[in-house]
N, C-alpha and C positions, 0 to 999 in steps of 0.2 A: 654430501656430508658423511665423513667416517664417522660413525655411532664411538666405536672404541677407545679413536683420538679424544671425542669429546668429552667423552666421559673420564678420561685419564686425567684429561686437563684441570676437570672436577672433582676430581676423589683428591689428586694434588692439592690444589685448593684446599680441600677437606684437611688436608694433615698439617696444609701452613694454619691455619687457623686453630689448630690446638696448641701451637707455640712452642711445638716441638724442637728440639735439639741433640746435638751428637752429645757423647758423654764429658765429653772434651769442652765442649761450649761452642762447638763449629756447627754452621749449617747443615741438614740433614741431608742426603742426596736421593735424590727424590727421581731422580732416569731412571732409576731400577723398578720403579712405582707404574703399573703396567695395567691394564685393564682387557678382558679376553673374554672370548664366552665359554661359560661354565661347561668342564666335560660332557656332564649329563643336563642336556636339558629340560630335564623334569626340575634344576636346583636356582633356574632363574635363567634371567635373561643375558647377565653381563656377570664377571667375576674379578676380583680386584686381590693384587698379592700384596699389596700396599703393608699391612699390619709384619707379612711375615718377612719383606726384605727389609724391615727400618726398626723393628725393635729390638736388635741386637744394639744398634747404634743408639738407638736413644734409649738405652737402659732400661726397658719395657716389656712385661711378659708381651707374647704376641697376642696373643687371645684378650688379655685387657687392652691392650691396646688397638684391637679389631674393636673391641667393643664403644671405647672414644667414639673411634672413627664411623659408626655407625650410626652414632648420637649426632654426628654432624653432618650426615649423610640425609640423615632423616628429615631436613628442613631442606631439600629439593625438589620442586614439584613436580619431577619428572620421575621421581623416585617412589613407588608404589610401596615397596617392601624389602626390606633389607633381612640379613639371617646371616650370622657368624658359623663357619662351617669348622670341622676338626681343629686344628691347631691355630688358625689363626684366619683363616681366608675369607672372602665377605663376598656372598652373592646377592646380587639384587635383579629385583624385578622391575621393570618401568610399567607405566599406567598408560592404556593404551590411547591414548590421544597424542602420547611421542612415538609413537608408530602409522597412525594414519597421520598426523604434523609430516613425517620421514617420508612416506607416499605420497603426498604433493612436493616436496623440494625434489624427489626424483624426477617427479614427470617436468618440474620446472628446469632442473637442469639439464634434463635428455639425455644424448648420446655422452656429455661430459662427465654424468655420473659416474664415479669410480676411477677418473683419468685423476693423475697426482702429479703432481710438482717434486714428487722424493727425489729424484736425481739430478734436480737445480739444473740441467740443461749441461749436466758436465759430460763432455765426448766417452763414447764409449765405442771399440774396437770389438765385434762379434766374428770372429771369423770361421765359416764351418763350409762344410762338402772338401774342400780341396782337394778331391780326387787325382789319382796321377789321370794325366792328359791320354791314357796309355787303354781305353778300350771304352765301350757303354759304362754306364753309371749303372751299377747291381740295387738290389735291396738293401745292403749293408748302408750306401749310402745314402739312400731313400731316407734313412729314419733319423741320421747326421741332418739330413736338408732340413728336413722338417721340425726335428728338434732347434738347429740353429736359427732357421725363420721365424719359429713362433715365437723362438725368444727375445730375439733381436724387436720385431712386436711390441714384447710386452714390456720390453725395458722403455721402448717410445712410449709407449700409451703413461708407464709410470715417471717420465719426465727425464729420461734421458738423452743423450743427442747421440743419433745412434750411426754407425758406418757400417755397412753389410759387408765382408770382406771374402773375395779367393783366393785361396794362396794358387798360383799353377807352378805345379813341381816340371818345370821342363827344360833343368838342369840333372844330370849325373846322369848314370848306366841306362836304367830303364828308359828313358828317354831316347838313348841311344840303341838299344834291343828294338823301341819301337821302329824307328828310321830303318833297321834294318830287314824287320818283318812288313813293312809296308812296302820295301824295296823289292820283297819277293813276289809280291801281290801286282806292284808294276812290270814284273817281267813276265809274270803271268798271263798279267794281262796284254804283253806281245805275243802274247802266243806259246809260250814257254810253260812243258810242265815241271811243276816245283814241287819239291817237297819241304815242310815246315819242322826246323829242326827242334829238339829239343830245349826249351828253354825261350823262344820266340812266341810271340803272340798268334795262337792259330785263326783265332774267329775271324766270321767272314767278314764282319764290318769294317775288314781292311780292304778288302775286292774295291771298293768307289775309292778309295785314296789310290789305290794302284789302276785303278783306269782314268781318275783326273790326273796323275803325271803322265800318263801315258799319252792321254789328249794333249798335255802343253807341251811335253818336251818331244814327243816321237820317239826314238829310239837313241836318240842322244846319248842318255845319262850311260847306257848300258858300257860306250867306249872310255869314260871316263873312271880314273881312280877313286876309291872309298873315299878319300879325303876331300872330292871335290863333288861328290854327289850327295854323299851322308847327308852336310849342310841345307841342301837342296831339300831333299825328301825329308829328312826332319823336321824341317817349321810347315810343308805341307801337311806332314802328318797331325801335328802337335794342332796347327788354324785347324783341320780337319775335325778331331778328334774334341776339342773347345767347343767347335760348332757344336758336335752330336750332344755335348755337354749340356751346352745352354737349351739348346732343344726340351732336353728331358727334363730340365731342373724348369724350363716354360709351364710343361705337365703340370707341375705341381705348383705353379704360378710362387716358384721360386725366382727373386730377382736382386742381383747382389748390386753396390755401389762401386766397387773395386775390382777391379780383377788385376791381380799381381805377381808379374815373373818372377820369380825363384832367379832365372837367367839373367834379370836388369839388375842385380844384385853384383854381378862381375863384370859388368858394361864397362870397356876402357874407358880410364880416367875417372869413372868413378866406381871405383873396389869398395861397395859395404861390409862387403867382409872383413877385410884389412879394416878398414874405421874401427870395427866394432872391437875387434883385437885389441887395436891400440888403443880405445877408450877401457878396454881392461886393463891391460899392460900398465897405463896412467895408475891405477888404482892398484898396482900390484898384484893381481890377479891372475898374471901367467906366469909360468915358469916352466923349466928344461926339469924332466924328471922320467924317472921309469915306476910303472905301474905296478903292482901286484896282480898274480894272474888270477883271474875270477874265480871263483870255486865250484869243484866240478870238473864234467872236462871241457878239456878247453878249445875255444872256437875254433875252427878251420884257419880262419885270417887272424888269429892271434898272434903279436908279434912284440916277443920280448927286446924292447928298446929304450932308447931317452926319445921323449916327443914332448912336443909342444901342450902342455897343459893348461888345464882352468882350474882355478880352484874351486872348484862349485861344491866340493865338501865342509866348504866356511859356510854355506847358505842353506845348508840342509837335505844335500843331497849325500848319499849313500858313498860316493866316492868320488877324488877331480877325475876332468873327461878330457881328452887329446881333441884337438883342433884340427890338428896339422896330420896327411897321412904318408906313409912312406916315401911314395911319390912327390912330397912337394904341396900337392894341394891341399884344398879344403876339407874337412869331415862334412857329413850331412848337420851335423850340432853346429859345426859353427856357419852354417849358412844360416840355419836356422837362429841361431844368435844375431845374426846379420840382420836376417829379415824382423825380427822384435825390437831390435835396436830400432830400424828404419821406423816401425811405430810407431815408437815413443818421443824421437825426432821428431812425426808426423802430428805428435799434441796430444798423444793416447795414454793417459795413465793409467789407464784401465781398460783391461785387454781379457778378451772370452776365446778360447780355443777349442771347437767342440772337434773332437778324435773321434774313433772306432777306438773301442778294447784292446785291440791288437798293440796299442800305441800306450798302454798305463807306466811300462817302466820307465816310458822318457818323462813322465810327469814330472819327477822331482829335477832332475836335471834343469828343462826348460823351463822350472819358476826359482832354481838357483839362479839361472843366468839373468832372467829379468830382475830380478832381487838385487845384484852385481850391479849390473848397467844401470839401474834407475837409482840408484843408492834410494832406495825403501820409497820411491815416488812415486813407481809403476808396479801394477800387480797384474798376476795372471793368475785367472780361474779357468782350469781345462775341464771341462765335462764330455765325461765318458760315453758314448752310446753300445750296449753292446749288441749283441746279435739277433738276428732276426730268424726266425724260422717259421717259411711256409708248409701249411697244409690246404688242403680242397678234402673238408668231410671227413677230417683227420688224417690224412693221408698225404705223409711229406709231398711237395710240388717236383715233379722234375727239372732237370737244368736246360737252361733256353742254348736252344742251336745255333741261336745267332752268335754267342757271348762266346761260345765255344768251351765255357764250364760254369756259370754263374744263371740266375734270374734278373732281368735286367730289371732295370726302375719300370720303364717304359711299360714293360708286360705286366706288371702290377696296377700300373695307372691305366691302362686298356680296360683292363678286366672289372676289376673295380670301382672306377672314379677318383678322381681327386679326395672330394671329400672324405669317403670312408678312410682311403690313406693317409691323408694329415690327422684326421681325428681319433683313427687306432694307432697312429705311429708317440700318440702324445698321450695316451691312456694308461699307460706304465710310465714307471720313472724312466727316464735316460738310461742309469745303470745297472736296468733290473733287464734279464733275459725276456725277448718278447715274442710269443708265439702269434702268428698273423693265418687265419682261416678264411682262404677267399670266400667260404661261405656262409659262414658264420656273418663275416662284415656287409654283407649285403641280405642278410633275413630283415625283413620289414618286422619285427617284433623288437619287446622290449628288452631282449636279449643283447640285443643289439642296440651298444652304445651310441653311436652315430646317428642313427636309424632315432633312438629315442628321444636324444635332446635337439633333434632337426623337427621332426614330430611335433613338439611341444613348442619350436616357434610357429609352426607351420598350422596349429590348434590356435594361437595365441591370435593369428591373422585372419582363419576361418570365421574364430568369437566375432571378430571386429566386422567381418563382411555380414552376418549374420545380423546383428546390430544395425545395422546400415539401412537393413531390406525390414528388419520390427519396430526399429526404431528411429523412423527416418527423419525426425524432427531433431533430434539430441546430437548436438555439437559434439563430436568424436575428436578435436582436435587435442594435442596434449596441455593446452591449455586449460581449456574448459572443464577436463577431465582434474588436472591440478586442483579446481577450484571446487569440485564434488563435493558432495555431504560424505567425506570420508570417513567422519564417527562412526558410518552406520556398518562399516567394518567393522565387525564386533564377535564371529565367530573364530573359536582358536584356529583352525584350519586358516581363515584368513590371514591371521595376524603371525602365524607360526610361515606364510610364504613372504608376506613383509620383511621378516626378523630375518627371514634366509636372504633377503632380498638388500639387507641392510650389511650383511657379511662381507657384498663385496668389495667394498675399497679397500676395505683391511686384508684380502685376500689377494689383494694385485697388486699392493704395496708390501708381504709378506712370499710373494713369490715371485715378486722382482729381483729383491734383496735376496732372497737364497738362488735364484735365476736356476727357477722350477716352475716351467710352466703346463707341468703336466699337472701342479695344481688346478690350473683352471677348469683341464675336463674332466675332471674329479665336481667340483666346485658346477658344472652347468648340468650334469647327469643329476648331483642331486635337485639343484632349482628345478630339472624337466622332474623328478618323480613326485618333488612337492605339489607342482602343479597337475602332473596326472592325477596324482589322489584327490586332489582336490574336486578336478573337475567327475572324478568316479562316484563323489559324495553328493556331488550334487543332480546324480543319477537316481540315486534312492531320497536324495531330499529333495523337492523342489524350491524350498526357501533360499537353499546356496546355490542353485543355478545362477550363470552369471548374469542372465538375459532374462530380465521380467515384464513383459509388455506392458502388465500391470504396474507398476514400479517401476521407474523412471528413476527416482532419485535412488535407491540400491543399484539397480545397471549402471547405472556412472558410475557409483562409489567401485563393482567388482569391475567395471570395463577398464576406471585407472590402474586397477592391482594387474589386470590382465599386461593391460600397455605395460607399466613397469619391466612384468617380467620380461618382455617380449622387446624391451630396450635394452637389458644385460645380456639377456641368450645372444642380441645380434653384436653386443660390442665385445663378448667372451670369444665368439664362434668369428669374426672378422681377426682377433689377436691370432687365435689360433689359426687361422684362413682355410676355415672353410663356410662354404654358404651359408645365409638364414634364409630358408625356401619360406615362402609366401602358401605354398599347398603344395602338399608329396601327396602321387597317386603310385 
C-alpha cells in the first residue's frame, strides 16, 4: 500500500465533491493535486498542495479554498486532524489505527511491499561500465558498475522490463595500441627484451596475453607482417582482457544481459553505421558543410574542410558534428549513433547511459542524435558518475603496480568487501565527487554507513532468535505476526518507525522516476537510526522493549514492527546488492 497514492486519490475526491470548476466552466485538473509528507514532521503526518495548485483556476483564494477542502476532508475516518498551513497548504494527521491497519498489510504482503507496476512492463535499455577492453577495470569504473547495477535493480523492482547492457569498444586506435602492446609482451615472452614505448599500455597484466600467444602460436607470428598478425593478437587480446573484465565486475556480483561489439556494428553486409546515416539523410539530417573553428585554440587534429555533417544543432545541441573523417571512415559519434540506433531497432525507447565525467560534453550531442533518429519516440538519459578518491586514515591510496598507473576495482573489493563498495559507492549522488576511505568503510561503528544499516537487519534477526528461545510458544510466522493486537503500538516512537516504514513505495517509485538510487541508501540509513533509537529507548524503558515474557500479546504487536523493518532493509539492500547478514561479529 502506498500511503500517499491513497491519499491523493482521497483529497481528489475531496475537491470533486465541492463541485468545483475552471473559470471557463471546464473541468478542474486535478494531476497537479499531489499529496507528500510535510517538510517538518512535527506539522503532520501527510501534506496536500491541492488548494494552492487549483485555486487560480477555479477562481478561489487558496486559503478559503484550503479551508472547503478541509471541511471535506474532515468526514474521513482515517483523518485525525487537519490544520491549514500559510498560504494555502493542508496538513493532516491520521489516527493511529491506519498505521497499525499499514503494519499488517505489510507483513501480509511481505517481500512485495514497495515492488510497483510504474513502468507497465515497458523495455528499458541500462547500459553502464563499458570500459575500453584495453586494461583492469580501475575505481573510476567501480562506481559506474555499481551505480548502473542498482539502478537497472530498481527500475525492475519499480516495474520495468529491464536489459543490462555492455557496450565493448573494440573498434578504432586503442584497440589497436592494445594489439600492439600485447604484441610486445608475446615476444617477451620468447625471450626478448623489450622496451614499452611511449603511448602503449605498460602494465604487467599483459605478461599472460603475451605468454598465451606464445603457447598457441610459437614463434610464428614473429616472421609474419603487421597486417597479418595485428588481427591475430588483437581479438586474443580484446577475449583476454573481456575475460579480466567479467572477472572483476563477478567481484561485485555485477552481471549484464548483453554484451555488445562496437566492431559487429561494421560486420560485412551489415554496416550499422551506413543504416543509421541513411535513416538520417531520409530526414534531411546530413549535409556537406565546413565548420566553424572552436574557440580557443584549436585542436592538434583540427581540420578546416567540407565533411560530412549531422545536424544535431536542430536538437539542442551546441553545434552540427561530422560523421565522416578525412580518411573516409567513420567518427567515433557516428558509431556511436549506429550503436543507439541498433537500440532502438532492438524495441528500446528508452535508453540509460551511465558515463564517467570525462565524457559530460558529448551529452548533448548523443541525445540530439537519439532525438533525430527516433523522431521524439526514444529518449536517452546519461548519468554522470564522477570521481572517486581514495584514502586509508586520510591518506590518498597509492597506484597499484599491476595497472601500471591506476587502483584497480579488484584491489578495492580485496580489501574491503563487496558490500561496503556497493553501499559507499551509492551513498553520494552519481554526480557528486566521492571520497572513498578504506577505513572508514570498514569501522564496525555508526559512523559507518554500511556497517550501520547491515547492523540494524542483523539486530532485527538477533530480536527474532531471541524471541524463539523466551517465547517459544508464539507463532513468529509473518502471518500470525499480521494478525497481532497491533493497536497496542501506541507509543510515538513506534508509530514515528511505521510512518517511516510506510515512506517506502513512494520512495522507489520517486527514485525510479528520477533513476536515483542513491536515494534508497539514504532512505535505509535513516529506517536503521529509527530503529537504533528505538531500540536505545527501550534500554532505559523496559515497557518498549521489544521482548516481554510477561506480555505475549505487546511482543507480537513490536516482533511485527520489528519483521516489517527487517522486510524493507532486506528488499532496499538486495536493489542496491548488498547483503542482509542474519548477525555481524
Amino acid at each position: 500500500m502506498n500511503v500517499f497514492a491513497d491519499f491523493t486519490i482521497r483529497v481528489r475526491k475531496a475537491v470533486e465533491s465541492l463541485g468545483l470548476t475552471a473559470t471557463d466552466g471546464s473541468a478542474l485538473d486535478l494531476t497537479r493535486v499531489l499529496v507528500e509528507p510535510p517538510r517538518d514532521p512535527a506539522h503532520g503526518d501527510l501534506a496536500t498542495n491541492a488548494a494552492m495548485v487549483l485555486a487560480k483556476a477555479a477562481g478561489e483564494n487558496p486559503r478559503q479554498l484550503a479551508l472547503k477542502l478541509v471541511g471535506e476532508l474532515a468526514a474521513d475516518p482515517d483523518i485525525a486532524e487537519t490544520e491549514v498551513a500559510g498560504p494555502g497548504f493542508i496538513n493532516m494527521r491520521l489516527v493511529p489505527a491506519y498505521w497499525t491497519d499499514l503494519l499488517g498489510a505489510i507483513l501480509r504482503a511481505g517481500d512485495a511491499f514497495g515492488r510497483s507496476g510504474l513502468g507497465r512492463n515497458a523495455p528499458v535499455n541500462v547500459e553502464y561500465v563499458s570500459a575500453n577492453p584495453t586494461g583492469p577495470m580501475h575505481v573510476g569504473h567501480c562506481r559506474g558498475a555499481v551505480f548502473g547495477d542498482a539502478l537497472a535493480n530498481l527500475l525492475d523492482y519499480a516495474g520495468w522490463s529491464v536489459t543490462k547492457e555492455y557496450y565493448i569498444n573494440d573498434a578504432g586506435a586503442q584497440v589497436e595500441v592494445l594489439a600492439r602492446s600485447a604484441y610486445l609482451r608475446y615476444r617477451e615472452a620468447l625471450g626478448e627484451t623489450i622496451e614499452i614505448p611511449e603511448g602503449f599500455y605498460p602494465g604487467d597484466y599483459l605478461k599472460p596475453v603475451g605468454a598465451a600467444l606464445a603457447a598457441a602460436h610459437g614463434d610464428a607470428l614473429l616472421s609474419k607482417p603487421e597486417a597479418e598478425w595485428l588481427p591475430v593478437v588483437k581479438r586474443a587480446a580484446i577475449d583476454a582482457m573481456m575475460a579480466e573484465i567479467r572477472k572483476d565486475l563477478q567481484l561485485l556480483n555485477v552481471h549484464h544481459d548483453v554484451f555488445f561489439s562496437e566492431a559487429s556494428l561494421q560486420e560485412p553486409g551489415h554496416d550499422r553505421v551506413r543504416q543509421a546515416i541513411a535513416a538520417l539523410e531520409a530526414k534531411d539530417l546530413i549535409y556537406r558543410g565546413r565548420l566553424a573553428p572552436p574557440k580557443g585554440q584549436l585542436p592538434d587534429d583540427w581540420e578546416d574542410r567540407e565533411q560530412v555533417l549531422f545536424r544535431s544543432s536542430a536538437f539542442g545541441d551546441d553545434t552540427d558534428r561530422p560523421l565522416m573523417k578525412s580518411d573516409g571512415s567513420y567518427t567515433y559519434f557516428a558509431s556511436d549513433i549506429a550503436y543507439h540506433y541498433d537500440k532502438y531497432l532492438r524495441g528500446f525507447h528508452e535508453m540509460i547511459d551511465v558515463w564517467g565525467a570525462d565524457h559530460g560534453g558529448y551529452v548533448k550531442r548523443m541525445q540530439a542524435a537519439v532525438k533525430a533518429m527516433t523522431g521524439d519516440e526514444g529518449g536517452l538519459d546519461v548519468k554522470l558518475c564522477q570521481l572517486v578518491k581514495l584514502f586509508r586514515a586520510g591518506e590518498p591510496v597509492k597506484m597499484s603496480k599491476r595497472s601500471g598507473s591506476f587502483v584497480t576495482l579488484a584491489d578495492v573489493v580485496e580489501e574491503v568487501g563487496r558490500d561496503a563498495v556497493r553501499f559507499m559507492m551509492l551513498y553520494r549522488k552519481n554526480d557528486a565527487p566521492l571520497d572513498f576511505d578504506f577505513q572508514k568503510v570498514t569501522d564496525q561503528s555508526k559512523d559507518n554507513p554500511v556497517f550501520y544499516v547491515q547492523y540494524a537487519h542483523a539486530r532485527c534477526r538477533s530480536v527474532f532468535r531471541q524471541a524463539a528461545a523466551e517465547l517459544p510458544h508464539l507463532d513468529l510466522s509473518d502471518a500470525a505476526l499480521a494478525a497481532a493486537p497491533l493497536a497496542l503500538l501506541s507509543d510515538p516512537g513506534e508509530l514515528a518507525l511505521v510512518r517511516r516504514l510506510a515512506e517506502w513505495p513512494r520512495l522507489v517509485e520517486s527514485a525510479a522516476s528520477a533513476h536515483e538510487p542513491h536515494r534508497l541508501a539514504f532512505y535505509l540509513h535513516d529506517l536503521a537510526s529509527e530503529l537504533h533509537g528505538h531500540w536505545n529507548r527501550g534500554k532505559e524503558l523496559p515497557q518498549l522493549r521489544f521482548i516481554n515474557v510477561d506480555d505475549p500479546l505487546s511482543s507480537s504487536a513490536r516482533l511485527a514492527m520489528v519483521r516489517a523493518v527487517a522486510l524493507v532493509l532486506e528488499s532496499g539492500l538486495a536493489i542496491l546488492g548488498v547483503t542482509a547478514p542474519d548477525e555481524m561479529r
